[in-house]
Steps between C-alpha positions, in 0.01 A plus 500: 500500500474705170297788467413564128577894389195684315161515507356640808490551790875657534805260559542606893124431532509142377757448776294685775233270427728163478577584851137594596399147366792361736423675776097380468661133451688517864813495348543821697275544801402867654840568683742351248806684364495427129838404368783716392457723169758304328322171574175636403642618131673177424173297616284771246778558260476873512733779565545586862321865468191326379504262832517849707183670266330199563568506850381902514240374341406274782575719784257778301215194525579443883577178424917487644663797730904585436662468829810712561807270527279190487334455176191485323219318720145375396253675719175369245398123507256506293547877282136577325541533113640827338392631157606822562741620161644849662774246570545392111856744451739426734817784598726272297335485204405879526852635564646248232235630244588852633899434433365378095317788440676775689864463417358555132263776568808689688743377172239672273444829738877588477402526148214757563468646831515842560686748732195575683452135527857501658380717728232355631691180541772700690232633735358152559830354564576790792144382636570146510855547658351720760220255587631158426335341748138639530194545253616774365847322377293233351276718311809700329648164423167422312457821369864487359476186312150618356685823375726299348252281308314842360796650382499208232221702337315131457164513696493098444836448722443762746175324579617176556760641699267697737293158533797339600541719760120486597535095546747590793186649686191300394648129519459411897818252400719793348400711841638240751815453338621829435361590862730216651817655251407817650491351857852303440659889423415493065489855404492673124813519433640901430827358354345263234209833415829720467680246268210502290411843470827558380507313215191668394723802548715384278225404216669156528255198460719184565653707780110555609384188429821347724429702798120410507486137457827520775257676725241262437708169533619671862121521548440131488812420711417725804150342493668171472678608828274637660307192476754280600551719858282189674676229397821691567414607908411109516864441390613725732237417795670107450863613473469678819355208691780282389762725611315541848477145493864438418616786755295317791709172398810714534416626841500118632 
């Protein structure tokens, strides 16, 4: 089954609601485990992060529950209608959009940030080291990348950048997946912040521009991970039944 791109609602969303209408059809009952991500994308003919926004998306409804080490189960026969649109940006899209516009806002502030700039960035990098996995880490990490965007002396970019940013914290769907990457162990990362800040150091903007959309790219991977820890314990949960099963054949 094809879902068209464009138009509205978003891409993940169509899929949500394919799967809604299947679930109201019986396909699958309350109690159900809905197939594997992989089947799921080829049946929609999307990209497997879209199949887990659109499952977010669903959980966020109350319409299916993640299991640890089991799956994703529907716990809603018959889900009541959603026209909520604080779900319209998924953490995909906003992190990809992010990696687009802030690898050249950080190419373009090599050009024209200052030393006090520098400063502050060094300051917010200490901060974020020290607290990498509290509130206050996560603010420094924003607080860095805003810097960043500001020191392009372009009130246009550093805007969109800060709404970027803001998307993280008003989209219920961006929420629950960077709270799940932050329950699997995903943590701003000091090393990638470091790599960056010095290439604006060195007033180099390919060097800049490198290190950022590197940071972002690891960005989307961890929360690719992290959102791949179910399947993976089920993987595990099965493997280790087998080999009790094939030790208790040994011991005949």
């Amino acid at each position: 089954m094809d879902i068209p791109v464009g138009g509205s609602p978003k891409l993940y969303q169509r899929v949500a609601n394919a799967i809604v209408a299947q679930i109201r059809s019986g396909k699958y009952p309350r109690g159900e485990r809905l197939p594997p991500e992989r089947e799921l994308a080829e049946e929609f003919g999307v990209s497997r992060p879209t199949v887990r926004e659109a499952m977010i998306a669903l959980e966020i409804r109350g319409i299916v529950e993640a299991r640890r080490g089991s799956g994703i189960y529907v716990v809603e026969a018959a889900p009541p209608e959603s026209t909520s649109t604080e779900q319209d940006i998924g953490p995909f899209e906003v992190t990809e959009a992010r990696r687009l516009f802030e690898g050249e806002a950080a190419a373009l502030a090599a050009t024209t940030i200052t030393d006090e700039e520098i400063e502050k960035l060094e300051s917010l990098l200490a901060i974020l080291g020290a607290n990498t996995t509290s509130e206050v880490g996560e603010r420094a990490d924003r607080d860095f990348h805003i810097t960043i965007a500001e020191a392009t002396r372009n009130s246009a970019i550093a805007s969109v950048v800060e709404t970027l940013w803001d998307m993280r914290y008003k989209s219920p769907m961006c929420m629950k997946m960077f709270d799940r990457a932050r329950d699997a162990g995903v943590q701003p990362r000091y090393d990638d912040h470091s790599q960056i800040l010095k290439a604006l150091k060195a007033r180099d903007p390919q060097a800049a521009r490198a290190a950022m959309r590197s940071h972002l790219d690891r960005v989307i991977n961890a929360m690719l991970n992290a959102t791949e820890t179910d399947a993976i314990e089920r993987a595990r949960s099965e493997f280790a039944a087998k080999r009790e099963e094939l030790a208790r054949r040994r011991s005949i």
